[in-house]
Each structure stands twice: as C-alpha cells, then as structure tokens.
C-alpha positions as CSV (number, residue, x, y, z in Angstrom):
1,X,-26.5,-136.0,-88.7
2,X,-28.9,-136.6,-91.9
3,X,-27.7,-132.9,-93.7
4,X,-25.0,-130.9,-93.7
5,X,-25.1,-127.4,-95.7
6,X,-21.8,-126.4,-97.5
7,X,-20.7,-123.3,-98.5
8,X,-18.0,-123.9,-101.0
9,X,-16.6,-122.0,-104.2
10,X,-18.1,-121.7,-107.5
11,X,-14.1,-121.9,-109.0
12,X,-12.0,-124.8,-108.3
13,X,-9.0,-122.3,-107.2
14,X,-5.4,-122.9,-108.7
15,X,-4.2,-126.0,-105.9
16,X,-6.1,-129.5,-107.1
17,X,-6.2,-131.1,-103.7
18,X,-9.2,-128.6,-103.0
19,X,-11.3,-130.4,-106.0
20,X,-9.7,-134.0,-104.5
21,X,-11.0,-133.5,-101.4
22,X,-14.6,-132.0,-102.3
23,X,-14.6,-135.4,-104.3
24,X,-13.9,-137.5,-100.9
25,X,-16.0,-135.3,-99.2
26,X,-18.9,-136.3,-101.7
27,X,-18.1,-140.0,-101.0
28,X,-17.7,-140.0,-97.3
29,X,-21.2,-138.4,-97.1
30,X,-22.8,-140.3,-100.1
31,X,-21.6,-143.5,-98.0
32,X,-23.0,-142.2,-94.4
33,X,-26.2,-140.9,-95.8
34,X,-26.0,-137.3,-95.2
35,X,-27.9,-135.0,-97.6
36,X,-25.7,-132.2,-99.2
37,X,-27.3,-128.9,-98.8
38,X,-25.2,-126.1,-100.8
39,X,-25.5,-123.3,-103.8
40,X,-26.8,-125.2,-106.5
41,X,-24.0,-124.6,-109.1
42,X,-22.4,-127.1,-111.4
43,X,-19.1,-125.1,-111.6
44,X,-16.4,-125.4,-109.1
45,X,-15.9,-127.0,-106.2
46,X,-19.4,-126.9,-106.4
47,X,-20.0,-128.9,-108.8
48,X,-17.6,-131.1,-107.9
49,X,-19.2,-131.8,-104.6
50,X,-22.5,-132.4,-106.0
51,X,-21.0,-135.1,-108.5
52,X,-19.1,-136.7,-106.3
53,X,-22.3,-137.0,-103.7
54,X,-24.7,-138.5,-106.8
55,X,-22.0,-140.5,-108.2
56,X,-22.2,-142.5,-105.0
57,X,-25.6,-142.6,-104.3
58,X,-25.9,-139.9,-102.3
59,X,-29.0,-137.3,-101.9
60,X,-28.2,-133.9,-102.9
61,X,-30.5,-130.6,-102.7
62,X,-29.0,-127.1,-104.2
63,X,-30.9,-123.6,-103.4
64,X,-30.0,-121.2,-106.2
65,X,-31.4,-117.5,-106.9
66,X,-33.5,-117.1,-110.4
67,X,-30.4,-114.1,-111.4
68,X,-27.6,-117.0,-110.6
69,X,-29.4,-120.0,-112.7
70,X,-26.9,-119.1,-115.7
71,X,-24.1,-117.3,-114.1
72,X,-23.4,-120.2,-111.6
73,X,-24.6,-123.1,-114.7
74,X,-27.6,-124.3,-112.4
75,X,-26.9,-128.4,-111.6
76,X,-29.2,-130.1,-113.7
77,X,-29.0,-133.8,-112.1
78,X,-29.4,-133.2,-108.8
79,X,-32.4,-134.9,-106.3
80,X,-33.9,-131.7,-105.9
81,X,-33.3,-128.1,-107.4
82,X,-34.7,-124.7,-105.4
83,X,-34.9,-121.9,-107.2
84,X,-35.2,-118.7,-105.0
85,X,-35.7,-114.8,-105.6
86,X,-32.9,-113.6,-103.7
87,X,-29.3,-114.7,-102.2
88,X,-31.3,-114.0,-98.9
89,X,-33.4,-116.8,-98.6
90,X,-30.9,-118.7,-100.6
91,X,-28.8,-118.6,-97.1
92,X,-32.3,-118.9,-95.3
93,X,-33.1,-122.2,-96.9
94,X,-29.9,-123.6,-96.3
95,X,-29.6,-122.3,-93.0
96,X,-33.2,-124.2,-92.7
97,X,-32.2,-127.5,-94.1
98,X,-28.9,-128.0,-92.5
99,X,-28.1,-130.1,-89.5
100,X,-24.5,-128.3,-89.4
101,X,-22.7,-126.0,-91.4
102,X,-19.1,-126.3,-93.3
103,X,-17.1,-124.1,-95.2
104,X,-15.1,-125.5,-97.9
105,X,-12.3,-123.2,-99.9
106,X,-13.8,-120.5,-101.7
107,X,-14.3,-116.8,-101.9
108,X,-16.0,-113.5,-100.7
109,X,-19.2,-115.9,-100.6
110,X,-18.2,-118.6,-99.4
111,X,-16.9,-116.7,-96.3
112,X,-19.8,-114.2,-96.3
113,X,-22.2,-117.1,-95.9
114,X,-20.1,-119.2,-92.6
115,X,-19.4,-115.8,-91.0
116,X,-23.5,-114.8,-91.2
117,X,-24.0,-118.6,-89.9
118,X,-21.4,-118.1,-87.0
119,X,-22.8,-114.5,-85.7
120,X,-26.4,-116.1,-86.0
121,X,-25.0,-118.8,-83.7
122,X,-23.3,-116.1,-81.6
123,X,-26.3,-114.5,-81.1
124,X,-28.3,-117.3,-80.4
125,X,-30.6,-118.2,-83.3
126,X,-29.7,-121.7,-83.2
127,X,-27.1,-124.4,-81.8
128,X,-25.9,-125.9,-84.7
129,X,-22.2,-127.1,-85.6
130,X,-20.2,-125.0,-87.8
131,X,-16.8,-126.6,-89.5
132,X,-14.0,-125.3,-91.3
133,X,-12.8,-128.0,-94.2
134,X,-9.2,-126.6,-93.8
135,X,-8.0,-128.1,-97.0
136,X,-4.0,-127.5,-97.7
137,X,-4.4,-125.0,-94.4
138,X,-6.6,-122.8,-96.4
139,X,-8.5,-121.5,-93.4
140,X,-5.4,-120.9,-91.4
141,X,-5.7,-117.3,-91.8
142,X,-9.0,-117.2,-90.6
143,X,-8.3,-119.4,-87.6
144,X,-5.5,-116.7,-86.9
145,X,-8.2,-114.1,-87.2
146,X,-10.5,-115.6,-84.8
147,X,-7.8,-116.0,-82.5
148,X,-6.6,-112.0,-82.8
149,X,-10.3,-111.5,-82.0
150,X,-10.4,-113.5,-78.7
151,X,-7.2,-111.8,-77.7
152,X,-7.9,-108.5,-78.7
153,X,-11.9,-109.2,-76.8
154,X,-14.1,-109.0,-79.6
155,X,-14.9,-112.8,-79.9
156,X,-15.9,-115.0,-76.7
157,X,-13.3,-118.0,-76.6
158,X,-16.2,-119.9,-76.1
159,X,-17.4,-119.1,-79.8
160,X,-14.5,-119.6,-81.0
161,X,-13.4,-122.9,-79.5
162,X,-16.8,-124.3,-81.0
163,X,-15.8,-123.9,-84.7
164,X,-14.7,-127.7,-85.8
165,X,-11.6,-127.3,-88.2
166,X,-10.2,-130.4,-89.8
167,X,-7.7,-131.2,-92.5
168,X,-9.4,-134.8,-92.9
169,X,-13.1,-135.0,-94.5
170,X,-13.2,-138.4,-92.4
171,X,-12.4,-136.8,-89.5
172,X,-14.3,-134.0,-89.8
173,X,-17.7,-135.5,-90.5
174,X,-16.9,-137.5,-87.2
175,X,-16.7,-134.4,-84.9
176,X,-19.5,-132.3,-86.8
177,X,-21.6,-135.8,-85.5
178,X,-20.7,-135.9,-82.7
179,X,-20.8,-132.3,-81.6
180,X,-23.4,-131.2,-78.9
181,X,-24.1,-127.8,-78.5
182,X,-22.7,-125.8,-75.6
183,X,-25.1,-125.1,-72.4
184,X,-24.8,-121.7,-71.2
C-alpha cells in the first residue's frame, strides 16, 4: 500500500488518546512510506495527523474546498495542497488517490465520508479496503450498527465482514496491506 485516505476530525474530541494515536498513526506510516491522503486542515486530529506524518518524513497530500481554506485553517507545510470547489470532488479526489480508506474519530463528516466510501464499495465502484481506527472503542457503536443491519437484512454479511476495525495503528496498517478484495 503506497496511500491511504483518512477521514478524521477537524476537533481533537475531549479523550487525548485519539490525538496520541493520530500521532502514532503519522509515524507508523511516515516509517512504511505510505502517503497520507485526508481533508487538508491544520486543526484537529487533522492536523495532528499531518504533523505527525511530516515530522517523520513522511509524504502528505490534503484536498480542501476554496469555502473551508479558513474555516478548517488550510495546512500550510504539507508536500502538496489541493484546493477544490466543492466537498464533492473533495471526496472524489481522495476517493482517487487512496489505495484504502480509514476512518479515524470524528464527526458527522468524518462518518459521512466512510459511509459514501462503503456504499460506493457496496455497489461496486471499486475494491478497495476500508478500516475503522477504533480508538478507545470509538466505533463500537457503529460496529453494533452494522451488525443490527446484517441481522435485521439490510446489509450483506459479506460487506460487512470486509470492514478492517483495529484498536492498534500497527496492526491495522498490517491488515489494510494485506487485504485482497473479495471475488464474487
């Protein structure tokens, strides 16, 4: 794997192991040479992310719309800056760039953009890896979700059993590697 997008918040929420782990997530992918894809923000776990990546050497490309350059505090260091009209080709472009997809903590936009990212692999518009960075069990509600859904038969268990979700970034970058795309 040579990118990985991540979705991730633009807050660093109240619990500091979310911003500890976005920093060892930066490392871990600074020191396996895997581009970071994500929002283009300096705030947040956001920015955290991107530091952490460019602190270690790592490559590092945000995609941010023109009406989020001063709300989100645009990242000014980074190897490479897209600015974009819209929060649709925003997700486009990373959608383009990334080898898998992962979804750090964060908020309505953070989830907005894995969920889009999961249906388009539902529906067959690619065969890339998605991954859940279930810091401090933050995705554990979601996982719960996606399991009412299989059980109540509006997810396929096979979509769902596809969606990596790790405590460890380690560990997780391992099996997002790894991963090979279901043949159906």
């Amino acid at each position: 794997m040579r990118s990985l997008t991540i979705f991730c918040g633009s807050s660093k929420g109240f619990n500091e192991e979310y911003e500890k782990q976005a920093v060892l997530l930066g490392q871990l992918a600074a020191r396996h040479d895997i581009e970071i894809i994500y929002g283009g923000s300096s705030s947040g776990l956001m920015g955290t992310l991107a530091d952490s990546v460019l602190r270690n050497g790592g490559k590092v490309t945000g995609i941010i719309p023109e009406s989020l350059m001063s709300k989100e505090a645009a990242h000014q260091h980074l190897n490479n800056l897209i600015t974009v009209k819209t929060m649709h080709e925003r997700k486009a472009l990373m959608y383009e760039k990334g080898e898998a997809f992962v979804a750090m903590p964060g908020g309505i936009g953070t989830l907005e953009e894995f969920i889009e990212i999961l249906t388009w692999g539902a529906i067959g518009h690619h065969k890339k890896t998605c991954g859940l960075f279930n810091v401090n069990q933050y995705y554990r509600p979601l996982s719960d979700l996606f399991e009412h859904m299989v059980n109540e038969g509006f997810l396929a268990e096979h979509i769902a059993e596809q969606i990596i979700t790790e405590e460890e970034p380690g560990l997780l970058l391992e099996k997002l590697g790894m991963y090979e795309p279901e043949k159906q």
